[in-house]
C-alpha positions in Angstrom: 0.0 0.0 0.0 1.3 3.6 -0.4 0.5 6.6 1.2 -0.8 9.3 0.1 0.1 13.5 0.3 -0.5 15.2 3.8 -3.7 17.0 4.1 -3.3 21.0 3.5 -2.6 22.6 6.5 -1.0 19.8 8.6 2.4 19.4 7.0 4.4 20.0 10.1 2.4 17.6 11.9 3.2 13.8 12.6 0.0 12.4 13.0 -0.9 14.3 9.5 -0.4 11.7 7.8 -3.5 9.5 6.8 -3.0 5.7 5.0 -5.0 5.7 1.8 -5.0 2.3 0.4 -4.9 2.4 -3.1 -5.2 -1.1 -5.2 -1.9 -2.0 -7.0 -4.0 -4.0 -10.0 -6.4 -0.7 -11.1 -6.7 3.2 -10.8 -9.9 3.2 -8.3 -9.6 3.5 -5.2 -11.1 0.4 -2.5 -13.8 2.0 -0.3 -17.1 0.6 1.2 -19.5 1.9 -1.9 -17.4 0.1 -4.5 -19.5 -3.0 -6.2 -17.5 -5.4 -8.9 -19.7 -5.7 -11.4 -21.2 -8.8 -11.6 -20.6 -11.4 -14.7 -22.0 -11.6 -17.5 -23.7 -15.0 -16.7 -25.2 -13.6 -13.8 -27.3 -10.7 -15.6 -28.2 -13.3 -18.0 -30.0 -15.6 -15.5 -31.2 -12.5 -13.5 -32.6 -10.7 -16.8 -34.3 -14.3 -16.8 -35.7 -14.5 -13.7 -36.7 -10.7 -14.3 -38.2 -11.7 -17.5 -40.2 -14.7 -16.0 -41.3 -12.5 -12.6 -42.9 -10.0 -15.6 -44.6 -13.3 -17.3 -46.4 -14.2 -14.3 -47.5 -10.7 -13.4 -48.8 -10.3 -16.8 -50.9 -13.8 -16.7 -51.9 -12.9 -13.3 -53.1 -9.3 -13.9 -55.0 -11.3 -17.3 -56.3 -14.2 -14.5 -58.1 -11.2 -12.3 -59.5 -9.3 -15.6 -60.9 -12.4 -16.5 -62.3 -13.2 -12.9 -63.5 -9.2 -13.2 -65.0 -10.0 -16.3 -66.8 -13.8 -14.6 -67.9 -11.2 -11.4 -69.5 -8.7 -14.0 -71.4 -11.4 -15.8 -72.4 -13.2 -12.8 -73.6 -10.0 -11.5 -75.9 -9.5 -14.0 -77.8 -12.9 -14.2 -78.2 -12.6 -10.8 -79.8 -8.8 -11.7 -81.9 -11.1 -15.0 -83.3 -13.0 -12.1 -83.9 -11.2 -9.5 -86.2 -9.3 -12.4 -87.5 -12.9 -13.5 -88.3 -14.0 -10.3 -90.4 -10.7 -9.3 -91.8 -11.0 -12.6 -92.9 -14.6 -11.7 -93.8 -13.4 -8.5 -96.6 -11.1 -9.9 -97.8 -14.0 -12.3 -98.1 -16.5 -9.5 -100.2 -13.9 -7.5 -102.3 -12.8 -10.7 -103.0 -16.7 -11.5 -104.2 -17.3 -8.0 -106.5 -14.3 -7.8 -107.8 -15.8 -11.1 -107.9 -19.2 -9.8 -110.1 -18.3 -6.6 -112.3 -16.6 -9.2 -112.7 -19.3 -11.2 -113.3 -21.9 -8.2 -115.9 -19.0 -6.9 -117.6 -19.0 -9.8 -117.5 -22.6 -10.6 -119.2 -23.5 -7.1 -122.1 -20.8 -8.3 -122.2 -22.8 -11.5 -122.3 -26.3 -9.9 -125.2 -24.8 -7.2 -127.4 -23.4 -9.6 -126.8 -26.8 -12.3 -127.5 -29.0 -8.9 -130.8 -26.6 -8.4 -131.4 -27.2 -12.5 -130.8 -31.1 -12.0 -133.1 -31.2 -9.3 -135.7 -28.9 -11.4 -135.2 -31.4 -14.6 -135.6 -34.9 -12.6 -138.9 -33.7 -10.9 -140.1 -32.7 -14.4 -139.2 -36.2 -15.7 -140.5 -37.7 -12.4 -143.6 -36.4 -13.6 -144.3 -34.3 -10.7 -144.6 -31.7 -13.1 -143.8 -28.0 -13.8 -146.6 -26.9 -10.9 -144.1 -28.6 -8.2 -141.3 -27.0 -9.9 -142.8 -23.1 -9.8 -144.0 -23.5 -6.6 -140.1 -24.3 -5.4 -138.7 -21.5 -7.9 -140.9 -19.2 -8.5 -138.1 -17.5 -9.8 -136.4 -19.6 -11.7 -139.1 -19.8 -14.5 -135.7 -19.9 -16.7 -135.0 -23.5 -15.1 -138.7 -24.6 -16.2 -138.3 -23.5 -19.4 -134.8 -25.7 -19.9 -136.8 -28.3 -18.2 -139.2 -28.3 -21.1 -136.6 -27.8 -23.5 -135.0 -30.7 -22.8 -138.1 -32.7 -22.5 -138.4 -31.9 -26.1 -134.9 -33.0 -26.6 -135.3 -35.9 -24.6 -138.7 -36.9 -26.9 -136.6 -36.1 -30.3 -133.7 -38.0 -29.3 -135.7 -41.0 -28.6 -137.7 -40.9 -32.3 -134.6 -40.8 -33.3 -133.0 -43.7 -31.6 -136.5 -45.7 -33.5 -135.8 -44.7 -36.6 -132.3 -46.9 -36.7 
């Protein structure tokens, strides 16, 4: 190692003198901040590694847009049936107003063809249409299908004859 000059100011002085080590095989001087570059083989297999770490960041950042992409769709099928099922909803509810209608109205049916049944067999029975407007006096509509399909009832049987 050689030394190097005094520092300005201290020639005169014995402790002036400071060791600088200097490196016999280059110009630059050895202190804590100097780094040898590494070789050549060694930035190869880091630009590598560098190079792969970028390849799975890329195919991960493509993974979560696609999972983005799967959370946006599910999304809105779950919105297309939420909507379908309220739609449905309504539907059910209109079909069983419309149901209780129709069983209302179908018991007033079946009364007033049980009270026409009645009306018809005591006309057959041959109780005749007297019994059957003293019971209804009202229902002189139900004495007139009676009579209808007495006349029905007469024609079909000619017919039967005929064959």
């Amino acid at each position: 190692m050689a030394f190097a000059e005094p520092h300005a100011g201290l020639e005169g002085k014995s402790w002036a003198w400071k060791a600088k080590p200097v490196s016999r095989m280059n110009d630059r001087p050895n202190h804590p901040g100097f780094v040898e570059p590494p070789p050549a083989a060694d930035i190869d297999a880091a630009t590598r590694r560098l190079m792969s770490a970028l390849d799975a960041l890329e195919s991960a950042v493509e993974r979560r847009r696609e999972a983005d992409r799967d959370e946006d769709e599910l999304a809105t099928r779950i919105q297309a049936l939420g909507a379908d099922r309220s739609r449905l909803a309504d539907e059910l509810d209109t079909s069983l107003v419309k149901s209780r209608k129709l069983e209302r109205t179908n018991r007033e049916i079946a009364e007033k063809l049980d009270a026409a049944i009645g009306t018809i067999r005591d006309v057959l029975s041959g109780e005749g249409r007297a019994k059957a407007a003293e019971a209804h006096p009202e229902d002189d509509e139900h004495s007139e299908l009676a009579a209808a399909l007495m006349e029905d009832d007469d024609d079909g049987e000619a017919e039967d004859d005929e064959e």
